[in-house]
Every structure is written in structure tokens, then in C-alpha cells.
N, C-alpha and C positions, 0 to 999 in steps of 0.2 A: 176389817181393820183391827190392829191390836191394840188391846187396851192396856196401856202402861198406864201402874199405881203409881202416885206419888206419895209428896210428901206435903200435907195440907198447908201448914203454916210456910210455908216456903215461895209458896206460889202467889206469885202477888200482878205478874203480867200475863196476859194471851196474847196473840198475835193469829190475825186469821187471814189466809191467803185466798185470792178470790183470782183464777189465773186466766180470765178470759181476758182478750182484748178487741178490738176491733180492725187495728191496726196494730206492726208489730215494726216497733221503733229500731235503727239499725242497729244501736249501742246496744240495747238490752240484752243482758244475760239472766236474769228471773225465770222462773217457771212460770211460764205463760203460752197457753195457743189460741189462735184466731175462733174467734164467737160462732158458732154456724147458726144456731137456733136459740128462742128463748126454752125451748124443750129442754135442751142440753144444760142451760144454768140451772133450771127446775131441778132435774137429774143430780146435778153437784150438789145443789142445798140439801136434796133429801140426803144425799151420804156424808156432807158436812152434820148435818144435826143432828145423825148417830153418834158420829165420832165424839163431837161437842156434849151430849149427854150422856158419855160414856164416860167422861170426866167430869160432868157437874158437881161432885163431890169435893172438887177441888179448884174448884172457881166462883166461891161464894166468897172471897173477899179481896177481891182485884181493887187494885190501883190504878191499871191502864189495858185497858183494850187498844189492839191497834189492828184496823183493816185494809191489808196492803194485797198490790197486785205485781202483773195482770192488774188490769183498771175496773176497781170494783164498779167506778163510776157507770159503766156503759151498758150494768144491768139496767133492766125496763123495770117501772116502779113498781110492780107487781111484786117483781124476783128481788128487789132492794125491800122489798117490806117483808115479804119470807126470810129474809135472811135476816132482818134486825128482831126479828119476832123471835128467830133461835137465839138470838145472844140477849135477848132483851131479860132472862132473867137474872143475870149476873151485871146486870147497869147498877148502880148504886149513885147518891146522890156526890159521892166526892170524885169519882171517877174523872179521869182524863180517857178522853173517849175519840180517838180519834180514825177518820175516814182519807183516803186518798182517792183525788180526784181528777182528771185531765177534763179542762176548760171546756173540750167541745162537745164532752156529753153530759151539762150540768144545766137543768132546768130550774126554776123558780121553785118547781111545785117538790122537783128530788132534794133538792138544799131543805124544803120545810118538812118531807119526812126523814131524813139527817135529823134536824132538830127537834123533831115529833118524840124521836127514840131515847133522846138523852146524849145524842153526839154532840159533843162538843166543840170538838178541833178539827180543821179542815189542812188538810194538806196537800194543797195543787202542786200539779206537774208542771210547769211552766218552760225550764231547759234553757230560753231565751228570750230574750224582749225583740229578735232581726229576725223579721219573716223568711226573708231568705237562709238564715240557718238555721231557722226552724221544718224548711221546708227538707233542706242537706241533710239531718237528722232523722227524717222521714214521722215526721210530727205531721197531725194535721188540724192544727189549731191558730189562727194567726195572733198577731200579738197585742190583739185587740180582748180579743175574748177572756185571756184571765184577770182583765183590770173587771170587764163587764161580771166576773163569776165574782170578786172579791166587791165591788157595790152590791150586789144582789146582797151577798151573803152578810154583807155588814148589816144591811135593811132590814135582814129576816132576823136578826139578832147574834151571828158568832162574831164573839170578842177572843177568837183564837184562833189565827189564821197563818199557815205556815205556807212557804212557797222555796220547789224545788229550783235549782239552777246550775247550769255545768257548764265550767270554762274547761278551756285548751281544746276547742274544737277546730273542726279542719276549719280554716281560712278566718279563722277566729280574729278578729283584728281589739287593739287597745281600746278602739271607738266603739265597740259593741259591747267591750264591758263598762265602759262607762254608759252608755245607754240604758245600759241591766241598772245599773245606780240611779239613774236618772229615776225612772222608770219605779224602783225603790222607794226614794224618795216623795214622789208623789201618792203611792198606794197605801204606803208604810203596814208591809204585811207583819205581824207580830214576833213570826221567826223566821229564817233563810238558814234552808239548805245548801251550800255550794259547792259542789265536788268538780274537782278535778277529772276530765274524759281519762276512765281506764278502759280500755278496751280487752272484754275476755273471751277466751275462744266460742264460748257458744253463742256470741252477737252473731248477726246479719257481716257486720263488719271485722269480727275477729276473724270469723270465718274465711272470708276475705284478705287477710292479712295484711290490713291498710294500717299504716305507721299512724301515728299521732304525733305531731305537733312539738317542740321542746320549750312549750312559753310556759309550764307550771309556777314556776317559782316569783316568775316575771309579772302574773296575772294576780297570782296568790297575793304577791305584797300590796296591789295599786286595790283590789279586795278589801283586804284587809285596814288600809289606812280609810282608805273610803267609807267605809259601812260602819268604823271609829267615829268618824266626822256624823253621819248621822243617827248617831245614838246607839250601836246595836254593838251587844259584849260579845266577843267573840269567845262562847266557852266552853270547845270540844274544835278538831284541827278544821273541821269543816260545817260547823254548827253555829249560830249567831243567834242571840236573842233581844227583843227590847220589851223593856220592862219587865226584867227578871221570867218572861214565856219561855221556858225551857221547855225541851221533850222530853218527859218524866218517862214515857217509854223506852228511848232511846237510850235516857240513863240508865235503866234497868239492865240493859246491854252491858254500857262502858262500865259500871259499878260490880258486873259479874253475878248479878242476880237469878234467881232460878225463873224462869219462863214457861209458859206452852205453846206452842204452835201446833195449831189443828189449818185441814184443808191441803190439798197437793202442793208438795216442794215447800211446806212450811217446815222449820227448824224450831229446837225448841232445846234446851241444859234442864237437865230435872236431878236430882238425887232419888233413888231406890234401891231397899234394902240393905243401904249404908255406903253403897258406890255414887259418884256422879257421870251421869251419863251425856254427850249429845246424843238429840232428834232428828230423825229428817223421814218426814214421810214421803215416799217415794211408792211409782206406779205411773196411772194415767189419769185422767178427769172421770173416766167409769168406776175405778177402785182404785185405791193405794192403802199403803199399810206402815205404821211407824217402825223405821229400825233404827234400834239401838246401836250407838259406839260408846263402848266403855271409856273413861280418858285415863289417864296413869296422876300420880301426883309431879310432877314432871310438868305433865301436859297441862293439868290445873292451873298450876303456879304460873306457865306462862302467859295463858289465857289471862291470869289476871293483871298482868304488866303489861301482855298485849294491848288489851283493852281500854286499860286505868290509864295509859301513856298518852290516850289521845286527849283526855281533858285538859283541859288549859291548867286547871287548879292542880290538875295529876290524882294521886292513890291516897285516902283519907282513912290512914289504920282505922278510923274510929267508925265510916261507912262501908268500906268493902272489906267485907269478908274472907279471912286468913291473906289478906295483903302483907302483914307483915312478914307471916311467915314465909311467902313469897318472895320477896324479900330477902332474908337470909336466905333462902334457898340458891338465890342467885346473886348473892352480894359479890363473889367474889370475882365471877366474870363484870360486873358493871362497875365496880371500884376505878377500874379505869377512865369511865364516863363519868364519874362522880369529880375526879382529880382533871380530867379537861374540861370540867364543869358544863358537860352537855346533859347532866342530872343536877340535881342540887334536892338538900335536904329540908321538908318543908315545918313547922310548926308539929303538923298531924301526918306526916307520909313524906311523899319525896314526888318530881314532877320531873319534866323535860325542862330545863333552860331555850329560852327564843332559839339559840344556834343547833339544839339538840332535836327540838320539833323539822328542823330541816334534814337531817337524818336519821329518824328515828327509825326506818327501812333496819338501817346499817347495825343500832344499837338492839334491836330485836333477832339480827341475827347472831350476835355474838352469845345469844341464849337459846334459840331455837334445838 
């Protein structure tokens, strides 16, 4: 595996990919292949924990870990305590530490070594609260079990508990996204994920070439007023939080921050030797290896409009870095969106107006 140098003070998130699953959902497009053995997880930790201590020098002052899959959950606690024992020496007491989990392979005893570790934030798969489009999705969890994971987990002590959900699914009806609120409502998990079904070629179902649905926009607003009504700020186009629970990881993202990703099909933006680069390690689950793409300033600058666009609050000259100059970079193609007021200029930066978050697709290609 190559070891790309960073830049130390830069790095403030990891993200570690864990791509086994047990089942392989139709939507998914992640790097992720089916579990055969607990051999085989053994196998990927020993070559994660190279990789991971091949950068230690650059991960002694993280902000946020994030362990996404592939469902890390479905390791056996053996392979879940191997793997929190290689990230265990860059836990720190402020950390946002968070694990993703799907409902039906979450035991009592995995959630108390989750919190044994210093994990803090949980982030179930959930998709739906209608067993039957649970079932359509090719999920195998019913819509009992992540109420049952999120009491467990309250009991065992996490006070940060995020849960995934995706409308405009096939036969998706109004009544099942009110049900998802319902459902909401009674759990009150801390933050909601809610994406909209895209379907991309390497799913089960792009594959397939099965249309999706045209209720986005439809789903989106009854969402949105909804989850207003029970307390939750809507602040990123697909992100909700209550009680100011953000994903400080996620913002790491949308703010254009530098990152690592270690583990197969992880991504990662670094800066070296005065260039910025993306990551993506790429291979198999036996070996993979990080390749570099160079970006242009061109490329930078959109990345950071791309990004910064999805916040509700929009691009904060004073948090994301060379925003502004981004900014001028591309003021004179967006002046127009500025003048039909699907941009607007804000105190600290500039955002999307309500009408402009409905095509923001459109305003991002007028800079592409």
C-alpha cells in the first residue's frame, strides 16, 4: 500500500471503510462484497492496521473518526475489538466518534464494546419504517428492530444517535412517509439522514436499469415541513439535526476540509508538497493501494461551491477555506443567479435562496 505524506496540521478527520456485508442491498453503489468468513475480516484488519500506522504521524489530533461501510456492524466481536484496538490510539477525549450500524446485526454486548472504545455516535441504517419496502430494497431487518437497537443503545449510555432514511422509493406511497415521522416522532433519534433514491450504475438495480419514481420534490417538502414541526433544523439539503447534533464529520466534507480515508474504496483530499490532491484507494479486500489524482485550481474552487452549496447556512468566508476566492473565481458565471436571486449574499459568504436549493443541479453546471 502507498504511503502518502501529509500535511499534519491539516488533517483533522479519518474515515475508515469496513466493506463486508452480509447481505448486499439493491440501491447500493459503496465498495462493499459479501462476508464469506470471519478469516477474511481478520485478513482486512491485519492490512488495514498497516496502512493506519503508516499514517499515525498524522492522526494524533483528530476531530472525527468515521467507520462506514459495507456494514461494519456485521463483524463478530472479536473482529469489532481488533479493529477498535487499531484506531484506539488516536481516540481522544473530544472526538466525535462515530460507528454505522444496520439493526439486525446489533447485540447488547457489540453496542457496550462501541462504547468501551470511546464511540460515541451511532449511525443506523434504517431506509424505512414499511416492512414491505424494506423487504423491496432487499434489507433484512424489519421495522421493529431499529426502535429495539435505539432503546438498547439509549440504556447502554449513547446520547448521539443518527438514523439513515430514503424516500422516492419504488411504490413509495405519502402514507409511508408519514409513517417514517410517525415513527420519528416517538424514537426522537438525535439526527436524520434523508436522501432522496439515486440510483447508480454499480447497484443491483442500476444495473438493472429500473427508473425511479418522479415524487422527489413532492416527498421532499411534506419532509421537510414535517420534521420543522418536530423540532429538527434542517442544515445541509439532506441533513436534520435536533439539539444543534450535527455531523461534524460530514461537515468536514461540505466545509472542504482535508481528510484521510484508509481501508478499500475509502476516499480521502490531502494536500502534498504544496499540491491538493484526491484519494481513493483502489484494489481488492487482499491488497489495495492509494492513487492519487491531482485537482487543478479550477477543480478546487468548484469543489468548494459544490460542497459549501449544500448547507442551508451556505459558504462562511470566515470557515471554509479560500471560499472566497472561489468566489471570484466564478462570480461572473453565477451573477446571474445572484440577479434571479437563486444565490443571495449572506453577512459572512453567500448561500442558495429556498428556490435555488431546488436547482442547484442546474447552477453548478453553469460552472462545471
Amino acid at each position: 500500500m502507498t504511503n502518502v505524506k501529509l500535511v499534519k496540521t491539516e488533517v483533522k478527520s479519518l474515515y475508515v471503510h469496513i466493506p463486508f456485508c452480509d447481505n448486499i442491498c439493491f440501491f447500493c453503489d459503496f465498495v462493499k462484497v459479501k462476508k464469506t468468513s470471519d478469516r477474511q475480516v481478520e485478513n482486512y484488519l491485519d492490512k488495514l492496521e498497516i496502512e493506519v500506522n503508516s499514517q499515525s504521524d498524522y492522526l494524533q489530533n483528530l476531530e472525527t473518526i468515521y467507520i462506514g461501510g459495507g456494514t461494519p456492524s456485521c463483524l463478530n466481536e472479536l473482529c469489532t475489538i481488533k479493529m477498535l484496538e487499531i484506531l484506539k490510539p488516536f481516540v481522544n477525549k473530544n472526538l466525535e466518534y462515530t460507528i454505522e450500524i444496520n439493526p439486525e446485526k446489533v447485540t447488547k454486548e457489540k453496542l457496550q464494546i462501541y462504547k468501551d472504545f470511546g464511540i460515541n455516535r451511532l449511525s443506523i441504517g434504517v431506509q424505512s419504517f414499511s416492512n414491505l419496502l424494506l423487504k423491496k430494497i432487499g434489507r433484512i431487518h424489519d421495522n421493529l428492530q431499529p426502535i429495539n437497537v435505539i432503546k438498547m443503545a439509549r440504556e447502554i449510555g449513547f446520547d448521539n444517535i443518527s438514523i439513515d432514511l430514503i424516500y422516492n422509493l419504488f411504490d413509495q406511497s405519502k402514507e409511508d412517509i408519514l409513517i417514517d415521522i410517525q415513527k420519528i416522532s416517538e424514537i426522537k433519534p438525535d439526527h436524520i439522514s434523508w436522501y432522496s433514491l439515486i440510483l447508480k450504475e454499480n447497484s443491483i438495480w442500476g444495473k438493472l436499469k429500473k427508473k425511479i419514481p418522479d415524487n422527489d420534490e413532492y416527498f421532499d417538502e411534506i419532509i421537510n415541513k414535517q420534521l420543522e414541526v418536530l423540532g429538527y433544523k434542517r442544515y445541509e439539503v439532506s441533513n436534520y439535526s435536533l439539539n444543534g447534533l450535527v455531523s461534524k464529520h460530514n461537515l468536514a466534507y461540505w466545509e472542504n476540509k482535508h481528510f484521510i480515508g484508509v481501508g478499500l474504496g475509502a476516499a480521502g483530499f490531502i494536500g502534498k508538497d504544496g499540491k491538493l490532491f484526491l484519494t481513493k484507494n483502489e484494489g481488492n479486500v487482499e491488497n489495495w493501494e492509494c492513487v492519487l489524482q491531482e485537482i487543478s485550481q479550477k477543480e478546487y474552487y468548484f469543489q468548494i461551491i459544490m460542497m459549501g452549496l449544500r448547507l442551508i447556512d451556505g459558504i462562511d468566508f470566515n470557515q471554509v477555506k479560500h471560499s472566497k476566492e472561489a468566489l471570484s473565481y466564478f462570480r461572473e458565471e453565477l451573477q446571474i443567479h445572484f440577479n434571479n436571486q437563486l444565490l443571495e449574499e449572506t453577512e459572512t459568504g453567500f448561500k442558495c435562496t429556498p428556490r435555488g436549493y431546488e436547482i442547484m443541479d442546474n447552477i453548478l453546471l453553469d460552472i462545471i
